[in-house]
N, C-alpha and C positions, 0 to 999 in steps of 0.2 A: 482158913478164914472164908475162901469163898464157896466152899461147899458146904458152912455152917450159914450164908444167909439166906434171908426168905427169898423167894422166886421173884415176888415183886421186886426185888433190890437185883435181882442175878438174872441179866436179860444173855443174848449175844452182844449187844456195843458195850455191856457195861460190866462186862466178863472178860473184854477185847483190852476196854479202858484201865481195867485193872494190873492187864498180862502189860500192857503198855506201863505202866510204871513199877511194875516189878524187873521187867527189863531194863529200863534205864535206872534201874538203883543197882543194879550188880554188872552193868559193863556185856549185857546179851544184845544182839541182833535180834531186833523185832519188825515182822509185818501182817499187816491187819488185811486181808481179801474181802471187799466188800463184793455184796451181790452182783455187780457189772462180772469183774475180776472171775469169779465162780462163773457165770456162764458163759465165759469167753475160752476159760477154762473147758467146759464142757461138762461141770459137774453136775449132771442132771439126778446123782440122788440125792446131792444135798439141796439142790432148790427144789426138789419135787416133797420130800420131807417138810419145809417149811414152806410151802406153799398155804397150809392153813391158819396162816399165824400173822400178826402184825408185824411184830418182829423180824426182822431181815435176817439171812444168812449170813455168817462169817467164818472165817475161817485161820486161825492164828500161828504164825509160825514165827517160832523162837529161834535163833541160831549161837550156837556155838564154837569159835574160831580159836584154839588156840595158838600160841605163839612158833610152836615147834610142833604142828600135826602127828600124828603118825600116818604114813603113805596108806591110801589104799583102803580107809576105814573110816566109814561114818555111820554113827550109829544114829536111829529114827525113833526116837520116842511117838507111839502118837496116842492121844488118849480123847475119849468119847465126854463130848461137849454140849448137853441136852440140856439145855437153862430148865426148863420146862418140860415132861413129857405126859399129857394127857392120854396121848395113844392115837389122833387123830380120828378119824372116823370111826376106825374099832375101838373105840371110847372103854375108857379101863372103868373099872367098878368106883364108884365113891369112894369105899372104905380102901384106906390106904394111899389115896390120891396124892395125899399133902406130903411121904414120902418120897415123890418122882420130881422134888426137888435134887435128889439126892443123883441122878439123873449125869449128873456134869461132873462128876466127883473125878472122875479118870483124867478131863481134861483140868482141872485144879490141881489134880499129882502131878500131871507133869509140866504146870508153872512153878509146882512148889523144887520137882525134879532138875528141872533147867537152873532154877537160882541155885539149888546146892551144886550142881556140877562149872555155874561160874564161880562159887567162893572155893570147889575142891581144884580147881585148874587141871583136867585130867590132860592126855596129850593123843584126845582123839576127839574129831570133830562128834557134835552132836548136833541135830537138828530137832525141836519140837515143833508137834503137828497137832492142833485142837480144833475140829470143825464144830462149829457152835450154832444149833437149832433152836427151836419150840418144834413142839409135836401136838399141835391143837387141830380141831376141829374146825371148819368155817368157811365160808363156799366155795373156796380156792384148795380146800384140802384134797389131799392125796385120797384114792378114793381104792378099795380092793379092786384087782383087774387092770390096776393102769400099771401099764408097761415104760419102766424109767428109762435111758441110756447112762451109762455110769461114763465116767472121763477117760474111762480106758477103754470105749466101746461096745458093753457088753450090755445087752438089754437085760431088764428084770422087771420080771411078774411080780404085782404087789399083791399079795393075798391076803396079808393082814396091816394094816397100818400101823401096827405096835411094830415094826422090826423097826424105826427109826436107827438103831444104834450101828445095826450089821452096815444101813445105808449108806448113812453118812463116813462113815469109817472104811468102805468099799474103797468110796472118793480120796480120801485122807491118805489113805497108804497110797494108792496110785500119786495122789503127790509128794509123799513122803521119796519113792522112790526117783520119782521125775527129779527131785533134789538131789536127789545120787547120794541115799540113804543105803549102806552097804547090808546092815542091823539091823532088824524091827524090834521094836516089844510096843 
């Protein structure tokens, strides 16, 4: 459902608000990172990403506890959360534009991924990670040449502004693992 709505309907709070009542309909741990949260974090590619956008950054983490773990494993969903991606300054072509809705499609699998692993009760923990952007244009936009710090330190050259996805997901895993995510996919 939420990677069939229009953009205007599929922001970050309202992709945030959604995971938030899909988790409390099936019994998941949810928490919503607003933009404070992400740069106290240090996640300088998911705010440099939305920097040219109205829309605030978020970032969504689902959690999976079950009753009888198994020791020593947790596995880390995380999936790529672009409400919107224009391409920011390297501005994408018109034609085809109205597909990069489709953009967040990763981070929708894995709220749709979290609810079935709370109705299948597996006996390992699971953690979901959705960093949730826009990728627009506008005087705050990320710009080719600016140099980000990601959250685990590591500077990046921006040469194109369409890599939105590698960015924000840079971010994501490094917190997926700070969660003590044993598993990625």
């Amino acid at each position: 459902t939420l990677a069939n709505e229009p953009r205007n309907a599929i922001t970050p709070a309202t992709f945030s608000d959604a995971a938030i009542d899909v988790a409390q309909g099936c019994a998941l741990g949810i928490e919503v990172l607003e933009e404070e949260q992400l740069r106290a974090l240090n996640m300088g590619l998911m705010i440099g990403v939305a920097r040219g956008s109205a829309e605030r950054p978020r970032m969504v983490v689902l959690r999976y506890e079950p009753e009888q773990p198994r020791r020593g494993v947790v596995l880390g969903l995380v999936g790529k959360g672009v409400t919107f991606d224009a391409g920011g300054i390297s501005l994408k072509s018109a034609e085809g534009m109205h597909e990069m809705k489709d953009d967040m499609s990763g981070g929708a699998a894995v709220v749709a991924a979290m609810k079935a692993i709370a109705v299948l009760k597996p006996d390992v923990r699971v953690t979901g990670i959705i960093p949730l952007v826009e990728n627009m244009p506008g005087g705050r936009a990320l710009k080719p040449g600016d140099v980000l710090r990601s959250a685990e330190g590591k500077t990046i050259e921006v040469l194109n502004t369409d890599a939105e996805g590698r960015l924000i997901l840079g971010d994501a895993l490094w917190y997926a693992r700070r969660l003590g995510a044993t598993h990625l996919v």
